[in-house]
MARLUM-374359 format. One line per 2 residues: for each residue x, y negated, z of N, C-alpha, C, O. Coordinates in nm, 3 decimals. Last residue first. Layout:
! residues N
X Y Z X Y Z X Y Z X Y Z; ...
***
This chain:
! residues 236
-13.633 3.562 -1.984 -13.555 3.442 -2.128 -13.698 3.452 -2.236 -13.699 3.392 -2.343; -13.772 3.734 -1.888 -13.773 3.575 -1.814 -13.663 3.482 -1.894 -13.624 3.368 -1.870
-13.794 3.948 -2.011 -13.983 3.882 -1.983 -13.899 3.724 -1.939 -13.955 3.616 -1.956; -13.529 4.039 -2.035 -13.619 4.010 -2.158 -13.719 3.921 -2.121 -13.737 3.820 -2.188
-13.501 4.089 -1.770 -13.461 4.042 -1.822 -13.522 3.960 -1.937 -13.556 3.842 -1.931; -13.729 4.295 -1.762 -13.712 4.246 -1.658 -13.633 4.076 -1.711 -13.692 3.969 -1.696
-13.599 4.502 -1.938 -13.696 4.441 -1.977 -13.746 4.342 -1.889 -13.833 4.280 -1.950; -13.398 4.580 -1.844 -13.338 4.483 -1.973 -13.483 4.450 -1.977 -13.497 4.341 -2.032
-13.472 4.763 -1.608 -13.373 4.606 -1.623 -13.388 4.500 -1.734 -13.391 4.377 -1.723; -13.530 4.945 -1.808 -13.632 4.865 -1.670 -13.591 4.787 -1.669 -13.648 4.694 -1.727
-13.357 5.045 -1.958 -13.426 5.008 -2.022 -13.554 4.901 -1.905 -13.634 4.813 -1.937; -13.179 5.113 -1.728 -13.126 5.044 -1.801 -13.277 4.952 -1.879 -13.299 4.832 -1.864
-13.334 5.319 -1.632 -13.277 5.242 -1.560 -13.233 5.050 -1.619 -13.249 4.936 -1.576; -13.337 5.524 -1.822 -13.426 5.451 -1.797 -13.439 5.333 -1.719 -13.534 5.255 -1.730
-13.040 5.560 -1.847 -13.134 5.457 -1.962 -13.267 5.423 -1.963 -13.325 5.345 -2.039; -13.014 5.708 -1.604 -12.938 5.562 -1.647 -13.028 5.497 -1.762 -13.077 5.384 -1.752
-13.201 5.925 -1.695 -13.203 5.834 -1.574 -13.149 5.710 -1.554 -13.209 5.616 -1.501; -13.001 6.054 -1.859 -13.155 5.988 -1.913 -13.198 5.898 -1.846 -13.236 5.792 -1.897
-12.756 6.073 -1.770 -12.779 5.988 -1.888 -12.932 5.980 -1.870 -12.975 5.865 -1.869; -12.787 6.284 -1.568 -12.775 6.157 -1.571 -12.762 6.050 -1.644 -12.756 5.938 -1.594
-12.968 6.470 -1.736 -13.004 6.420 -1.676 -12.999 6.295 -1.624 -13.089 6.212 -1.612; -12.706 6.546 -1.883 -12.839 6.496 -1.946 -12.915 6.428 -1.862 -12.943 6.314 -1.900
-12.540 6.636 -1.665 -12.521 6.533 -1.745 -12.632 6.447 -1.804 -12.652 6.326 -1.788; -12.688 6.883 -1.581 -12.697 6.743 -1.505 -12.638 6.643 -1.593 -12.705 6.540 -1.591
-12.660 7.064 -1.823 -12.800 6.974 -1.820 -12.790 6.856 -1.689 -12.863 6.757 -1.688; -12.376 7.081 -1.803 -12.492 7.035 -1.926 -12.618 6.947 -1.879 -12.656 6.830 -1.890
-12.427 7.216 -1.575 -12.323 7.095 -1.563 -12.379 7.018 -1.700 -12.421 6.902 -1.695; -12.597 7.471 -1.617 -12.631 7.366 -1.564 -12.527 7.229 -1.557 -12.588 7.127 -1.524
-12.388 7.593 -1.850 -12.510 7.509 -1.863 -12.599 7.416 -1.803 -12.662 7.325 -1.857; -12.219 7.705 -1.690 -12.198 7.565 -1.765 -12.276 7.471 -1.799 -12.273 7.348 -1.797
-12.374 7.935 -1.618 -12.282 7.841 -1.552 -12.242 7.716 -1.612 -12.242 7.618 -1.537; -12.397 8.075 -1.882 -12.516 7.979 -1.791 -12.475 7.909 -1.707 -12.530 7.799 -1.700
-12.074 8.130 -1.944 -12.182 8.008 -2.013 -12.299 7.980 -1.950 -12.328 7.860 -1.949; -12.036 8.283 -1.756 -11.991 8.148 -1.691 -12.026 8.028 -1.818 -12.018 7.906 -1.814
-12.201 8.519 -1.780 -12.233 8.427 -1.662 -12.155 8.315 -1.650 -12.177 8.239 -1.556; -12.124 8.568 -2.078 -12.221 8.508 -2.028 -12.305 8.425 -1.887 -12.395 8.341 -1.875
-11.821 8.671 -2.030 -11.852 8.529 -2.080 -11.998 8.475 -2.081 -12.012 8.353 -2.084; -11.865 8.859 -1.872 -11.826 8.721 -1.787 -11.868 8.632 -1.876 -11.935 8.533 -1.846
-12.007 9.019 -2.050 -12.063 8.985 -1.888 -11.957 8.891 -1.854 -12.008 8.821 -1.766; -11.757 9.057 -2.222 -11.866 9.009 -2.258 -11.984 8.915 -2.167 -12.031 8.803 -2.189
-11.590 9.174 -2.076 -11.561 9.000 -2.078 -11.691 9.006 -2.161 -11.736 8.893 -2.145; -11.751 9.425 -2.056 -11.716 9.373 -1.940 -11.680 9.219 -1.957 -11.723 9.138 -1.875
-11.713 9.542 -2.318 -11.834 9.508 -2.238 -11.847 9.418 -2.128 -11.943 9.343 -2.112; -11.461 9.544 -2.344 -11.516 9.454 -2.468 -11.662 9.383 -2.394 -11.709 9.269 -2.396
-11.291 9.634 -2.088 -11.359 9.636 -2.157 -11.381 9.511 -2.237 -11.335 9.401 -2.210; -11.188 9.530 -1.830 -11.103 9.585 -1.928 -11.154 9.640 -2.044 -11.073 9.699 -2.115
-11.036 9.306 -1.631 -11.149 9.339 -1.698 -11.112 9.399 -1.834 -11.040 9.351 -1.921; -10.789 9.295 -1.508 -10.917 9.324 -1.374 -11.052 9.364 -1.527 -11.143 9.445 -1.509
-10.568 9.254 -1.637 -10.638 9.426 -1.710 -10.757 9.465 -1.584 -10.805 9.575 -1.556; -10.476 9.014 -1.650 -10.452 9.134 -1.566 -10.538 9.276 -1.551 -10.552 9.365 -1.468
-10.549 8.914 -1.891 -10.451 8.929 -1.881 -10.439 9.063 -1.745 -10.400 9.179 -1.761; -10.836 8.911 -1.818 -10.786 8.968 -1.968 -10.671 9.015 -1.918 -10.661 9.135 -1.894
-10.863 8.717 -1.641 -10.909 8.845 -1.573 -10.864 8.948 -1.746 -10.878 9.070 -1.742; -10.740 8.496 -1.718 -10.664 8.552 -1.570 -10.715 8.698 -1.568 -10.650 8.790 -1.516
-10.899 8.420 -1.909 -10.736 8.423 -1.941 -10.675 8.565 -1.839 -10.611 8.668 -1.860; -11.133 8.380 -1.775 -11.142 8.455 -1.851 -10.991 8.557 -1.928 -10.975 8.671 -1.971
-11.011 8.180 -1.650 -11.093 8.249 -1.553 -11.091 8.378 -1.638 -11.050 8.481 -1.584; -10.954 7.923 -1.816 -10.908 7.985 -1.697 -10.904 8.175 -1.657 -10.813 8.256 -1.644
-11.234 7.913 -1.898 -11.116 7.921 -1.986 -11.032 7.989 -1.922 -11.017 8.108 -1.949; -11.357 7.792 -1.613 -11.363 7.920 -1.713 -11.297 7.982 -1.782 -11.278 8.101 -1.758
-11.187 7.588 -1.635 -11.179 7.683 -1.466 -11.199 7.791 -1.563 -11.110 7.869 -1.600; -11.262 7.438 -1.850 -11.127 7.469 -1.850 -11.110 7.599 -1.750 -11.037 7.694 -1.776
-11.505 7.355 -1.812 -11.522 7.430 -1.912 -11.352 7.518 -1.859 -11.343 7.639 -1.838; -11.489 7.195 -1.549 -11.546 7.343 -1.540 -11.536 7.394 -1.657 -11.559 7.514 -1.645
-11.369 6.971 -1.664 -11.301 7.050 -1.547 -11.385 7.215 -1.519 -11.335 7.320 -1.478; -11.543 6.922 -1.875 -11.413 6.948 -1.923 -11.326 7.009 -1.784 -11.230 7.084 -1.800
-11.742 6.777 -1.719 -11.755 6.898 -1.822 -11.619 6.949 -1.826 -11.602 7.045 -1.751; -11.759 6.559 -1.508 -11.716 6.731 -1.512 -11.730 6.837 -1.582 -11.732 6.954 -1.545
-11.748 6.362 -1.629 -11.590 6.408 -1.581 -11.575 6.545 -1.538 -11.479 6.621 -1.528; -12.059 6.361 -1.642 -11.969 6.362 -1.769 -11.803 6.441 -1.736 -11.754 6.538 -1.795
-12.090 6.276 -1.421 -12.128 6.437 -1.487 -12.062 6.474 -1.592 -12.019 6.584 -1.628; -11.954 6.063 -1.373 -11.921 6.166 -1.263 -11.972 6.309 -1.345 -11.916 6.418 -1.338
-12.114 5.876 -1.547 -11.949 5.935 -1.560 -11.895 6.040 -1.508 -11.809 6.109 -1.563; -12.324 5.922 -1.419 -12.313 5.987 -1.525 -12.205 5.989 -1.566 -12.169 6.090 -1.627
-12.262 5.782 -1.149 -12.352 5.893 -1.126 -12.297 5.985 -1.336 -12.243 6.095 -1.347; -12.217 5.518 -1.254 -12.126 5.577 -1.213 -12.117 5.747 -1.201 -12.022 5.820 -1.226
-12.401 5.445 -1.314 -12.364 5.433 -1.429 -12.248 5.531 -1.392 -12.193 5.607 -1.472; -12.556 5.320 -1.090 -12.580 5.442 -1.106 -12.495 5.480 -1.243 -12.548 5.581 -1.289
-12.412 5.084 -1.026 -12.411 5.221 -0.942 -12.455 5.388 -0.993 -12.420 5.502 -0.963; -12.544 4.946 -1.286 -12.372 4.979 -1.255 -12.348 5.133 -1.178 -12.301 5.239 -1.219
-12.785 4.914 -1.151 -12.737 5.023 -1.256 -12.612 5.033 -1.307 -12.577 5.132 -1.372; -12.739 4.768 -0.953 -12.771 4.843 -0.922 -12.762 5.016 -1.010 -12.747 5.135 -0.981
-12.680 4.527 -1.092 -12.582 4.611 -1.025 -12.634 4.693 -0.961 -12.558 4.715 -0.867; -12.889 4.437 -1.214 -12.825 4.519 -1.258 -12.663 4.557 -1.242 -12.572 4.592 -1.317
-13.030 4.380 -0.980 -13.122 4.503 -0.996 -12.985 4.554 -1.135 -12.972 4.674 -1.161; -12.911 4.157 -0.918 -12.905 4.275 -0.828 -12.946 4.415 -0.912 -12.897 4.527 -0.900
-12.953 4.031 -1.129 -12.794 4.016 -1.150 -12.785 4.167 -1.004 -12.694 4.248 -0.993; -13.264 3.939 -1.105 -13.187 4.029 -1.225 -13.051 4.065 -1.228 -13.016 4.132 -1.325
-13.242 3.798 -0.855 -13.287 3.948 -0.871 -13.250 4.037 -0.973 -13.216 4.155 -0.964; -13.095 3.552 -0.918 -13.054 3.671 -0.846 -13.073 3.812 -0.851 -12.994 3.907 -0.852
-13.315 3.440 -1.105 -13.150 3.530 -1.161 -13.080 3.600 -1.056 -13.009 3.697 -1.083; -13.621 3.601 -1.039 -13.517 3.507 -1.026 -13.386 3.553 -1.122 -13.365 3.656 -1.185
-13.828 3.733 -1.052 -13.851 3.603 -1.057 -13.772 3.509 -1.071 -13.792 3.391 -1.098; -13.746 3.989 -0.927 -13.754 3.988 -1.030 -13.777 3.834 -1.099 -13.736 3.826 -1.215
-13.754 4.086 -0.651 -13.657 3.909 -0.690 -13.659 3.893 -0.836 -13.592 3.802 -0.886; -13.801 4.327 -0.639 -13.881 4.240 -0.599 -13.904 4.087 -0.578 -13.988 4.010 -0.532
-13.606 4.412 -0.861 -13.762 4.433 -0.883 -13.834 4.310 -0.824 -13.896 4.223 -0.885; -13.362 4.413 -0.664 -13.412 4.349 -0.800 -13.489 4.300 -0.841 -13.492 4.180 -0.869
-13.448 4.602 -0.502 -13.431 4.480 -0.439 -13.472 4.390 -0.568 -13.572 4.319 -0.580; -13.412 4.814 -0.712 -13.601 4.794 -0.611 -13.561 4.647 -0.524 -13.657 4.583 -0.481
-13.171 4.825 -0.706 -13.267 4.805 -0.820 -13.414 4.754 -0.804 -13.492 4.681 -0.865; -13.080 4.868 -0.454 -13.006 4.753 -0.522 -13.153 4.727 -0.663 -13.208 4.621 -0.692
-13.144 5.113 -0.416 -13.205 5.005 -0.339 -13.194 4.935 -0.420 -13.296 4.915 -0.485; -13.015 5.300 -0.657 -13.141 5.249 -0.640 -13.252 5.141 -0.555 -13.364 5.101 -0.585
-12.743 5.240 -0.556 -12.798 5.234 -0.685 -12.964 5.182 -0.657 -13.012 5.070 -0.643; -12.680 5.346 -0.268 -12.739 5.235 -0.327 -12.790 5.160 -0.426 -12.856 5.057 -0.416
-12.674 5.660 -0.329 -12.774 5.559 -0.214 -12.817 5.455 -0.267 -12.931 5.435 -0.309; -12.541 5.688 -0.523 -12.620 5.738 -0.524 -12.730 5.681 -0.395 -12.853 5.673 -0.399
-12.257 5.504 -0.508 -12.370 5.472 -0.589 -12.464 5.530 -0.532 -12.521 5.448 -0.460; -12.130 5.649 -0.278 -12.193 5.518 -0.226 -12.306 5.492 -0.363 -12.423 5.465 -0.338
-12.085 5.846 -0.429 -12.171 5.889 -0.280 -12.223 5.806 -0.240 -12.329 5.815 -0.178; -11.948 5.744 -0.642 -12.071 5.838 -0.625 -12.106 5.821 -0.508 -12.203 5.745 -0.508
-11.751 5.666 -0.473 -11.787 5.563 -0.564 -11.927 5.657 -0.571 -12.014 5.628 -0.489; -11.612 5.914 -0.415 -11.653 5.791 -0.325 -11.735 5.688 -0.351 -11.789 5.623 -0.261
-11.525 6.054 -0.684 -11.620 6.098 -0.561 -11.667 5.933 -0.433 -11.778 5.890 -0.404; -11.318 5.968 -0.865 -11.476 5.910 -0.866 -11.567 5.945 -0.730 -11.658 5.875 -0.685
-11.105 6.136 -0.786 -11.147 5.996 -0.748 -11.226 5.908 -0.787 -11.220 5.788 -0.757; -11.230 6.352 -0.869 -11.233 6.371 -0.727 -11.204 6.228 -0.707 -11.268 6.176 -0.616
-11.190 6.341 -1.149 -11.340 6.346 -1.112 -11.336 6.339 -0.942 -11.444 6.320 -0.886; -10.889 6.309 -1.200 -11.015 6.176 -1.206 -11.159 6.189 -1.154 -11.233 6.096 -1.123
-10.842 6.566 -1.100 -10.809 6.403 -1.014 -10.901 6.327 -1.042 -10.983 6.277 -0.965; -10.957 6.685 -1.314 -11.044 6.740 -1.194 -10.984 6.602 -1.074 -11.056 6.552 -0.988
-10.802 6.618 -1.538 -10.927 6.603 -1.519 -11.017 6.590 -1.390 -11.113 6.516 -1.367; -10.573 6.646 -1.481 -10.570 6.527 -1.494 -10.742 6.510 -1.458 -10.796 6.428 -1.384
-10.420 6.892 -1.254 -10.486 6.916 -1.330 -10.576 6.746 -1.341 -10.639 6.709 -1.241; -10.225 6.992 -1.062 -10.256 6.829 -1.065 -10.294 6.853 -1.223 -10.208 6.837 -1.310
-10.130 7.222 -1.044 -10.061 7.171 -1.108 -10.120 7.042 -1.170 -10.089 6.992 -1.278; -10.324 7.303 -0.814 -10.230 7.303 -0.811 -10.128 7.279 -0.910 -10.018 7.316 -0.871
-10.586 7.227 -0.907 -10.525 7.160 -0.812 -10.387 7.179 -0.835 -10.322 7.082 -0.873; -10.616 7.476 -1.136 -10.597 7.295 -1.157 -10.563 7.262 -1.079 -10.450 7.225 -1.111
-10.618 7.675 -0.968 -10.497 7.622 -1.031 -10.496 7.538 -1.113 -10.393 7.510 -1.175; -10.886 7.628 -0.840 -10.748 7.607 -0.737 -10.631 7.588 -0.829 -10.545 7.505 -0.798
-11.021 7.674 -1.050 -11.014 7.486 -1.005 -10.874 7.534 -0.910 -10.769 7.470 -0.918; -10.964 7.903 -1.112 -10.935 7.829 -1.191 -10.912 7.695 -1.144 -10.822 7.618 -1.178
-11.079 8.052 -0.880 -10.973 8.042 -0.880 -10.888 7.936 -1.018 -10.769 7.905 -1.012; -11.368 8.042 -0.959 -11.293 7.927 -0.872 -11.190 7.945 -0.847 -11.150 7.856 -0.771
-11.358 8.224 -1.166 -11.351 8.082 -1.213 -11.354 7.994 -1.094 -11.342 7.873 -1.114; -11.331 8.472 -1.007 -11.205 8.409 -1.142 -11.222 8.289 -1.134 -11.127 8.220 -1.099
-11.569 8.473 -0.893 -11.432 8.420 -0.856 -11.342 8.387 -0.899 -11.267 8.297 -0.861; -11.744 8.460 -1.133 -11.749 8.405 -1.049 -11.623 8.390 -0.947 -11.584 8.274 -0.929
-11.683 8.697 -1.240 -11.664 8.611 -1.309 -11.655 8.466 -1.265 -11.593 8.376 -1.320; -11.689 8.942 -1.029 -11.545 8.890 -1.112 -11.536 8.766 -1.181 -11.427 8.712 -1.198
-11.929 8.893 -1.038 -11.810 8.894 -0.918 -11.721 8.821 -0.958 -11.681 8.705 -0.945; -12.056 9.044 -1.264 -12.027 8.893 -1.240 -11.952 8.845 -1.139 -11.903 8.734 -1.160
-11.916 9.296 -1.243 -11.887 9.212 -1.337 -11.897 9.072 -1.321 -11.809 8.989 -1.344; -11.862 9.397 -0.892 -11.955 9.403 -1.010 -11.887 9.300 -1.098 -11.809 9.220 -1.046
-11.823 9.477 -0.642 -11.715 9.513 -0.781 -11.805 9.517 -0.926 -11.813 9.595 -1.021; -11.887 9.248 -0.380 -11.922 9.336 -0.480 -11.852 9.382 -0.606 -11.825 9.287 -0.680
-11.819 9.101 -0.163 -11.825 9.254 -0.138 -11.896 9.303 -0.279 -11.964 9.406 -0.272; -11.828 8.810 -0.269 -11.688 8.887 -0.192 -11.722 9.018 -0.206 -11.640 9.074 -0.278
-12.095 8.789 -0.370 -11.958 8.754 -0.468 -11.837 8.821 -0.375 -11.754 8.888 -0.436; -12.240 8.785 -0.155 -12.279 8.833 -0.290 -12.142 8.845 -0.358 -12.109 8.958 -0.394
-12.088 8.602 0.016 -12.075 8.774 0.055 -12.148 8.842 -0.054 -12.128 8.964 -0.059; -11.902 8.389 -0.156 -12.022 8.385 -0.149 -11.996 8.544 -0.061 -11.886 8.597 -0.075
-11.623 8.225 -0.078 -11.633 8.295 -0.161 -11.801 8.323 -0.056 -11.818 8.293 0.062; -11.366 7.960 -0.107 -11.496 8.015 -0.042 -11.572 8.077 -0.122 -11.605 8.025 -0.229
-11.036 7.907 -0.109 -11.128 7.921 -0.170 -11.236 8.020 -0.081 -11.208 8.119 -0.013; -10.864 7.611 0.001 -10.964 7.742 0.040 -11.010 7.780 -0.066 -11.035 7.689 -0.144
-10.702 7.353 0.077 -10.660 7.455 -0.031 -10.759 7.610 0.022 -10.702 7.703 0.079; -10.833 7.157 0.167 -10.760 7.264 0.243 -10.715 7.397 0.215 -10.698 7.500 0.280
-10.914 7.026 -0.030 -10.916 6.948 0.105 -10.821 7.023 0.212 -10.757 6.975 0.306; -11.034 7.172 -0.240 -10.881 7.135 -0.225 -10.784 7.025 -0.106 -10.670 6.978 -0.097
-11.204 7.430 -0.237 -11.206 7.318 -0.133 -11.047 7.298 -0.157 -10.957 7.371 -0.115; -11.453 7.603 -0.430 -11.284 7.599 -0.424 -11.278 7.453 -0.367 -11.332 7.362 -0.428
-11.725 7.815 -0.445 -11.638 7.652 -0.439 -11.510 7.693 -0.381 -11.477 7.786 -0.308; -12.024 7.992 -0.388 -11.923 7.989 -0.402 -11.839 7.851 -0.470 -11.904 7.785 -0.550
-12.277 7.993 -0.370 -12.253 7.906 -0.319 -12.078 7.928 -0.279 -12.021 7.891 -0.176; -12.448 8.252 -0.433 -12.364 8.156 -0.569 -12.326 8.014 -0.471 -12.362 7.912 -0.530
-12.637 8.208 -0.133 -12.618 8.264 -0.287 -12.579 8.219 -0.415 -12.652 8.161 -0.495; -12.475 8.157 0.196 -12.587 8.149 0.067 -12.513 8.233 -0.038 -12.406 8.293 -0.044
-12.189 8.062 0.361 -12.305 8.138 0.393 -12.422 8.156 0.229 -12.333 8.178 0.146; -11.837 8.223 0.286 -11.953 8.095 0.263 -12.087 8.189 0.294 -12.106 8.309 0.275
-11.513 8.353 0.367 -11.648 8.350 0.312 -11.766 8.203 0.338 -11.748 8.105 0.410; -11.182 8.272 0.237 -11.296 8.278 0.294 -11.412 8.277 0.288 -11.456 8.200 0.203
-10.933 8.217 0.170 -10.985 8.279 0.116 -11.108 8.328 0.263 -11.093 8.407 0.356; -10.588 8.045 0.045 -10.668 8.103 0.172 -10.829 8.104 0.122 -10.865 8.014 0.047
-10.325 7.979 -0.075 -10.433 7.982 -0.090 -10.511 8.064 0.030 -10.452 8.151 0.093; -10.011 8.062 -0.047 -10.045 7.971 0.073 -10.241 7.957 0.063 -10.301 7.930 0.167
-9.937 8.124 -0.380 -9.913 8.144 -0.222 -9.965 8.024 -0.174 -9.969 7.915 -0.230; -10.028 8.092 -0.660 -10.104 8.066 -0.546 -10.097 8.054 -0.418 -10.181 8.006 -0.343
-9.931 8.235 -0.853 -9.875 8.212 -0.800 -9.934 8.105 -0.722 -9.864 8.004 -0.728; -10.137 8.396 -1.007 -10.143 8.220 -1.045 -10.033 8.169 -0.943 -10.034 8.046 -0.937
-10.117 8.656 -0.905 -10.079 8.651 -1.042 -10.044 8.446 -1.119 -9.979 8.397 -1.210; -10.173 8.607 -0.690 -10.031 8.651 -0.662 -10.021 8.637 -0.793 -9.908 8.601 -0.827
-10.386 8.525 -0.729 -10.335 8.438 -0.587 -10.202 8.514 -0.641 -10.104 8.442 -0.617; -10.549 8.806 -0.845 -10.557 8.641 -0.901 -10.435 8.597 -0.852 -10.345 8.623 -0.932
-10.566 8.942 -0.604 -10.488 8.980 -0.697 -10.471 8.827 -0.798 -10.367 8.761 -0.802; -10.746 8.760 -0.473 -10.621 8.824 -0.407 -10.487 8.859 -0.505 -10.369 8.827 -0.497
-10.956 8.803 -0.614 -10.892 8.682 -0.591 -10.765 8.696 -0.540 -10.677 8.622 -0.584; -11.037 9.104 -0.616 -10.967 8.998 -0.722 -10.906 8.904 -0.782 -10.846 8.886 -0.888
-11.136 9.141 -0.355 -10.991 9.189 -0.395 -10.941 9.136 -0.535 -10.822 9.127 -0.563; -11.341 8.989 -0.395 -11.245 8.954 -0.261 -11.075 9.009 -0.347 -10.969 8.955 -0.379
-11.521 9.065 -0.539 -11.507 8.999 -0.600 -11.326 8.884 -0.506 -11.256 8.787 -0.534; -11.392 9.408 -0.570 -11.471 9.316 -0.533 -11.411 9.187 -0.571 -11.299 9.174 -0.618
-11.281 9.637 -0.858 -11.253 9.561 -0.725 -11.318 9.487 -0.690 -11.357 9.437 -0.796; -11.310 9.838 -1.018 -11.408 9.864 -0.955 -11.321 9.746 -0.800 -11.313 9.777 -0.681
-11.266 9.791 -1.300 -11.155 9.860 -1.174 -11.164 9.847 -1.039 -11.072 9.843 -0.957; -11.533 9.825 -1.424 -11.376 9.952 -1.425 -11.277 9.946 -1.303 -11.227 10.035 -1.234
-11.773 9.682 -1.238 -11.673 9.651 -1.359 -11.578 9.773 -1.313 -11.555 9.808 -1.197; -12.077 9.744 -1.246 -11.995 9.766 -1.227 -11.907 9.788 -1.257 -11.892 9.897 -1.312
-12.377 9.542 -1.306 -12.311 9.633 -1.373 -12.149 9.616 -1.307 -12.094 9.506 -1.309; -12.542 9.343 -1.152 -12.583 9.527 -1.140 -12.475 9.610 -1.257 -12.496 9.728 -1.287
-12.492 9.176 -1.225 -12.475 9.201 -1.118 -12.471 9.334 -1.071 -12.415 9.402 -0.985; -12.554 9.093 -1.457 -12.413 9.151 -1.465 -12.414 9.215 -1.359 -12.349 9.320 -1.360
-12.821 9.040 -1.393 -12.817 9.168 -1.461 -12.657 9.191 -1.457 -12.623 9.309 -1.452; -12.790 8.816 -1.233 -12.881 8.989 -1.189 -12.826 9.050 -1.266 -12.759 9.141 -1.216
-12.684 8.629 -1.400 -12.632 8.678 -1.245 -12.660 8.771 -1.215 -12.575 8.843 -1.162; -12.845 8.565 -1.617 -12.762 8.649 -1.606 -12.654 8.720 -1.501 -12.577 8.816 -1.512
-13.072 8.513 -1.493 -13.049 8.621 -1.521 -12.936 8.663 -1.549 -12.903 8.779 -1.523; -12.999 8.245 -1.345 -13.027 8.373 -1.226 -13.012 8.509 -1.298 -12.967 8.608 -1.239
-12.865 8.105 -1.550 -12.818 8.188 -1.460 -12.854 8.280 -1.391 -12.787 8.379 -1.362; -13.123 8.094 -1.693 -13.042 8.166 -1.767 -12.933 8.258 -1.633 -12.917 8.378 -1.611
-13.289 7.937 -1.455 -13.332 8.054 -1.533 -13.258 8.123 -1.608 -13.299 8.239 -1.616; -13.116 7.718 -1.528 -13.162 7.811 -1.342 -13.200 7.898 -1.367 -13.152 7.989 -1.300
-13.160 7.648 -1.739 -13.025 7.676 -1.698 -13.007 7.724 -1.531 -12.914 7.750 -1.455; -13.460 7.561 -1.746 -13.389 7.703 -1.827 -13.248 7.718 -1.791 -13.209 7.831 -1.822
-13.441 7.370 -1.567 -13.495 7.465 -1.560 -13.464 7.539 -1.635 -13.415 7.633 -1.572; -13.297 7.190 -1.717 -13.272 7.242 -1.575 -13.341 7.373 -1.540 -13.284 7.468 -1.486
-13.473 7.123 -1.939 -13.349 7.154 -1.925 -13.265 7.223 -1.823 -13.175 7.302 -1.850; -13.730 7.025 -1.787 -13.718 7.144 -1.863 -13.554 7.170 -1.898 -13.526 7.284 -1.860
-13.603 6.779 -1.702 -13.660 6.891 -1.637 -13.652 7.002 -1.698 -13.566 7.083 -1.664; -13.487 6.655 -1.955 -13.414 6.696 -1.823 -13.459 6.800 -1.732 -13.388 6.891 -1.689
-13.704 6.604 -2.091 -13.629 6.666 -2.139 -13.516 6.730 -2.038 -13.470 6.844 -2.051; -13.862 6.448 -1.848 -13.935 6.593 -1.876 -13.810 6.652 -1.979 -13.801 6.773 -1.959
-13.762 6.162 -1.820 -13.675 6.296 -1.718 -13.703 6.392 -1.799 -13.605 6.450 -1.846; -13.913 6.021 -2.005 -13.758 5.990 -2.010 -13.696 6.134 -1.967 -13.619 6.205 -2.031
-14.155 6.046 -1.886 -14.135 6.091 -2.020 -13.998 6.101 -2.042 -13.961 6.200 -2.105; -14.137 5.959 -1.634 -14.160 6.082 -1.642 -14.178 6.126 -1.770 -14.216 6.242 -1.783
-14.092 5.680 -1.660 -13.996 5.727 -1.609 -13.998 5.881 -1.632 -13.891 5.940 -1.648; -14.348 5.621 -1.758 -14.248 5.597 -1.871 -14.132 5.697 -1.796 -14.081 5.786 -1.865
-14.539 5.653 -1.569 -14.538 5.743 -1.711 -14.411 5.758 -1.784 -14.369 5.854 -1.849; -14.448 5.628 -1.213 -14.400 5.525 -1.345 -14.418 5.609 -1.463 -14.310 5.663 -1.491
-14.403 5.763 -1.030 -14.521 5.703 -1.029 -14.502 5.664 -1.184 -14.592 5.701 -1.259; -14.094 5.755 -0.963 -14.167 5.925 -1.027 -14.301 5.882 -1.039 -14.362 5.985 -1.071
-14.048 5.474 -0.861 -13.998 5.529 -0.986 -14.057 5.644 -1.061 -14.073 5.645 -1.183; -14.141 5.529 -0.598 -14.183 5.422 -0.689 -14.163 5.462 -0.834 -14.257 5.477 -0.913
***
């Protein structure tokens, strides 16, 4: 209903295109570090390892994941899951890429404020993201009434939630990085000028998409918003 709507598809296209160059920055810069082989020539397996003893990490556990860049740190069971792109390679972005999920593991582990608040938003998301939008299209079709207007804007409550959630995760992935970059300096895994150079670019396109979902979920909320209020508007 909504992707039918001109207005809705003028609101997203800064979003689209946004997304799209931050799928496009990463993939390149994923290839090209990819292909450059960092000095101390450890995979992206044996880094974490070394990481785990340097973040004092005992008990972390370390396993592979099926896909590409589908690497994540599971504090459900203290894991970190590592991509077989990212485990078996001693390439630069490897490194940059595991470093920085070893970062969320040592937010977990010293109850890092940010990454709590964004994991106890998680529930609230999962249920917005369904119902947000019924709730709005119920609205719509009670538009006639004050019920309908009091549904359709709890519906954007739900989704209000969706952009806090993007929002809560800037500052937990800028930090993993921060992190990430600290961990691989300090332990001489990267030892060149050249080499943190290649991290610091794969974990700025990395960021970039968390950027652009934000944007996203802001634009989407205010179109949201701006549907409602006019809904509103037509029946005062």
């Amino acid at each position: 209903m909504f992707f039918l709507d001109p207005t809705y598809l003028i609101f997203m296209l800064p979003a689209l295109l946004l997304m799209g160059l931050a799928s496009w920055y990463v993939k390149s810069a994923y290839d090209k570090w990819g292909r450059v082989r960092a000095n101390s020539g450890l995979t992206g397996h044996q880094a974490a390892q070394r990481l785990i003893s340097t973040g004092n990490l005992y008990g972390l556990q370390i396993q592979g994941v099926a896909g590409n860049l589908t690497d994540h740190y599971d504090p459900r069971n203290n894991t970190l899951y590592l991509s077989q792109g990212v485990a078996n390679s001693p390439s630069v972005a490897s490194l940059a890429v595991a470093a920085h999920e070893l970062g969320h593991a040592m937010q977990d582990a010293e109850e890092y404020f940010p990454l709590r608040f964004r994991s106890a938003l998680v529930p609230m998301v999962n249920i917005g993201s369904n119902l947000g939008w019924i709730l709005i299209m119920v609205g719509l079709l009670l538009r006639s009434t004050n019920l309908g207007v009091s549904i359709a804007w709890l519906g954007v409550l739900f989704f209000a939630g969706g952009a806090l959630f993007a929002l809560a995760t800037l500052p937990v992935e800028f930090n993993a990085s921060a992190r990430a970059k600290q961990l691989l300096a300090q332990t001489g895994i990267v030892q060149t000028e050249e080499e943190m150079r290649g991290v610091n670019t794969v974990l700025n396109a990395a960021a970039l998409t968390y950027v652009a979902g934000l944007v996203t979920a802001v634009l989407q909320l205010l179109y949201y918003i701006m549907l409602v209020g006019g809904i509103g508007r037509r029946r005062n």
